[in-house]
C-alpha positions, 0 to 999 in steps of 0.5 A, spaced: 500 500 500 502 506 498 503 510 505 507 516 503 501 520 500 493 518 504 486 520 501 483 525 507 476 524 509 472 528 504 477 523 498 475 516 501 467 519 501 467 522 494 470 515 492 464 511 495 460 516 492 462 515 485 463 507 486 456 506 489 457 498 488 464 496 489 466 493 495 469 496 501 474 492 501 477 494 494 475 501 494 480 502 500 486 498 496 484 501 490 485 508 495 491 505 498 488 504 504 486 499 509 479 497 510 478 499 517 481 506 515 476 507 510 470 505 514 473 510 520 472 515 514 465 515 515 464 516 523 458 520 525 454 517 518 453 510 518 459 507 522 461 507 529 467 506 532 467 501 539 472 498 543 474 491 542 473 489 548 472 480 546 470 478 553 464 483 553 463 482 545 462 475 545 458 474 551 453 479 549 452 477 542 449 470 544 444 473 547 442 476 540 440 470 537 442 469 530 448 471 525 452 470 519 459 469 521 465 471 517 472 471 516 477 471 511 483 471 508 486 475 501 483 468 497 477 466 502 472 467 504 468 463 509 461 464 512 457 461 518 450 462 520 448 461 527 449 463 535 455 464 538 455 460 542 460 457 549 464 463 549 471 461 553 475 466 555 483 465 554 488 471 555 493 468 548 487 464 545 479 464 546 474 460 543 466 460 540 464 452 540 457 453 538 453 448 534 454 452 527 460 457 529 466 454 531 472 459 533 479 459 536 480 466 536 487 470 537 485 477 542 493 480 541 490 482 534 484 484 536 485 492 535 480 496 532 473 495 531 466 498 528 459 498 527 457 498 521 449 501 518 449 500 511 444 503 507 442 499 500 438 500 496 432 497 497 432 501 503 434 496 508 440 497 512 446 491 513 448 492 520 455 489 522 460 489 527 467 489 524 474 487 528 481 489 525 488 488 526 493 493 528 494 494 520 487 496 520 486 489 516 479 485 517 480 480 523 471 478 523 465 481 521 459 479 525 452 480 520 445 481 523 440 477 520 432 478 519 431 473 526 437 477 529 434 480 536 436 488 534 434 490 540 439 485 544 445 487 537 443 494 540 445 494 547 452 492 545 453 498 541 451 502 547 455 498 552 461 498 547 461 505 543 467 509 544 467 517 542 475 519 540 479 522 535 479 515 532 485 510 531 493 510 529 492 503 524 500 502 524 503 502 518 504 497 513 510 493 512 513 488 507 514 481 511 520 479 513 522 472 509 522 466 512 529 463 514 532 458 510 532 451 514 538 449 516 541 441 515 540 440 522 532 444 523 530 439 518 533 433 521 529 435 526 522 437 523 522 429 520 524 426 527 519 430 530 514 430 524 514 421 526 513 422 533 506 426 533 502 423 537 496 429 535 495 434 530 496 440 535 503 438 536 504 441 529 504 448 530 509 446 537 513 442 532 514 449 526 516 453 533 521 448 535 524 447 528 523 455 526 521 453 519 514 456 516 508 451 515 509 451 507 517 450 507 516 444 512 511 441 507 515 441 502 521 439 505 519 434 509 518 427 503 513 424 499 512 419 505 507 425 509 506 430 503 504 430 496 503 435 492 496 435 488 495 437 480 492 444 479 485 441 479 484 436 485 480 442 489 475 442 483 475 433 483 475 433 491 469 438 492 465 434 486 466 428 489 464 431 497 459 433 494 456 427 490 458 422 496 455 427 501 462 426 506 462 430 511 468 435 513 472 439 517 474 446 512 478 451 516 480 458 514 484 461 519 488 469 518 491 471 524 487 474 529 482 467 528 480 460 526 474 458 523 471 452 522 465 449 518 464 441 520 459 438 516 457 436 509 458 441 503 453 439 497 452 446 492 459 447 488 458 453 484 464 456 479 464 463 478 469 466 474 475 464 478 472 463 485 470 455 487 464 457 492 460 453 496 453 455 497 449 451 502 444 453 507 448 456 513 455 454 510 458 459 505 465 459 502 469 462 496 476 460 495 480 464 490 484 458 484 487 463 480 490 464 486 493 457 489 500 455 487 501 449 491 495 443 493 498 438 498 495 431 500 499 432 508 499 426 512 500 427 520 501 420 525 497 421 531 495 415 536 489 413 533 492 413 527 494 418 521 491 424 519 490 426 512 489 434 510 489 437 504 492 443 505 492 450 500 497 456 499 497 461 495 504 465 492 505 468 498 506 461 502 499 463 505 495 458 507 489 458 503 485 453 507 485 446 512 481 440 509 480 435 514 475 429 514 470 430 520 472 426 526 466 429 531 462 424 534 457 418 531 461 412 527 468 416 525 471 410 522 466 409 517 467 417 515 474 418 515 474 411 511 471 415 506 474 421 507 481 417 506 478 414 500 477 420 497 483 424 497 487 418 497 484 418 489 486 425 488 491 426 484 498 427 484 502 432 481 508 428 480 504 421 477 501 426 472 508 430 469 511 423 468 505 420 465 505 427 459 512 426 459 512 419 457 507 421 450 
């Protein structure tokens, strides 16, 4: 983003005003802005600023009833509907462990936060609540929905608003590249990689190695990681679809992780986004942006784990796709979930096969 010469206020509204349709988000990067200074530049017409204050929030927004939950990342965008329900208040990590809304979320970069009323053009208004990062990036939104109870939505704006001069987002800077694994970091990345007994160990082992998720998926052998074709994302969601499997997808920025367990059913292409349109359950992934789809094997206790996991040219993870292992016959599920994408198929058989004609 260009941080040397910023739109003022009266610039940030005159583009709305001749953009009436574009989203918020690309306007403000078309304006070399983030999206929370952007909204910050219509306080005291549609928008108000409140503390992010998550012990507060999340307790309050139970009592509200119904909503649609998003986040996001550059290349997807994933969407629930239902109640924030079980809040757990955790000073590094907190969590919503809802019936439809599941959530591990991150506080530390919970930093700014909005209620938006946005007028459409049917005359209605589109409330929501949004929380940024210190960059003014977009952490969650919070949608109303018809059922939503307004009046509870409300008094979470009144117990939240916050009258001030308005934030310092902090400035934008390139990030630093990873460093290059030694000999010895990746001797060790394989023999702890073996050794996992849970999936929850993988982060631990990333921090003890200092080597990026990416760089360890690629570095770490065909034994527990096989790059996929360009096209295995359209052959996996088709053959969820068709077969009814029910999974876990997890799309996860830095301030929060969001999960949809469950089956996925309406695949919708759309230009270059692959969408998943079911009832309670939207998601948009971007493919013209994917560089790298794997097929990842994780040991456990109970035996492996079989995710498929996507990045983009930033070595950003785009999604987490595991089978569902909640309740009922798990077997039965994640037998069915192992057949499916152990029949992905995989980039090196395909480039030997055109080689040889």
């Amino acid at each position: 983003m260009n941080t040397t010469s910023l739109p003022d206020t009266a610039t940030i509204r005159e583009a709305r005003r001749n953009n009436p349709k574009m989203r918020e988000r690309d306007l403000a990067f078309q304006l070399g802005i983030s999206e929370a200074a952007f909204l910050d530049a219509f306080v005291g017409d549609h928008v108000e600023r409140i503390e992010p204050d998550l012990d507060v929030f999340f307790p309050m927004l139970n009592a509200a009833g119904e909503v649609m939950a998003l986040s996001r990342t550059l290349n997807a965008v994933h969407e629930k509907i239902g109640i924030y329900e079980k809040f757990s208040a955790g000073k590094h990590a907190s969590m919503v462990l809802g019936k439809d809304i599941d959530l591990r979320i991150f506080p530390k970069h919970w930093r700014h936060a909005y209620h938006v009323a946005k007028p459409l053009e049917d005359g209605s208004t589109q409330r929501s609540f949004q929380f940024f990062d210190a960059r003014g990036d977009a952490v969650h939104k919070v949608f109303a929905r018809g059922s939503t109870d307004i009046e509870k939505w409300n008094l979470i704006r009144e117990r939240l608003y916050k009258d001030d001069a308005g934030p310092a987002f902090k400035a934008v800077t390139d990030a630093r590249p990873a460093e290059i694994p030694t000999p010895e970091a990746i001797v060790t990345l394989r023999e702890t990689w073996a050794g996992m007994e849970d999936t929850h160990q993988f982060q631990a082992m990333l921090r003890k190695t200092k080597i990026a998720r990416h760089d360890a998926i690629r570095l770490i052998g065909e034994d527990y990681a096989e790059r996929l074709t360009d096209d295995a994302i359209d052959i996996l969601f088709d053959r969820l679809s068709d077969e009814q499997v029910p999974i876990m997808a997890f799309v996860r920025n830095p301030g929060i992780l969001q999960i949809h367990s469950g089956p996925v059913q309406n695949i919708k292409q759309v230009g270059p986004w692959l969408n998943v349109l079911d009832s309670g359950f939207h998601l948009h992934l971007r493919k013209d942006q994917f560089a790298a789809i794997w097929i990842v094997r994780k040991p456990t206790k109970s035996g492996d784990i079989f995710s498929i996991e996507v990045f983009d040219d930033r070595d950003e993870q785009v999604i987490l796709i595991n089978g569902d292992r909640r309740g009922g016959d798990v077997n039965e599920r994640v037998s069915r979930w192992d057949a499916i994408v152990g029949a992905l198929p995989r980039a090196r058989e395909r480039e030997e096969m055109e080689m040889a004609q």
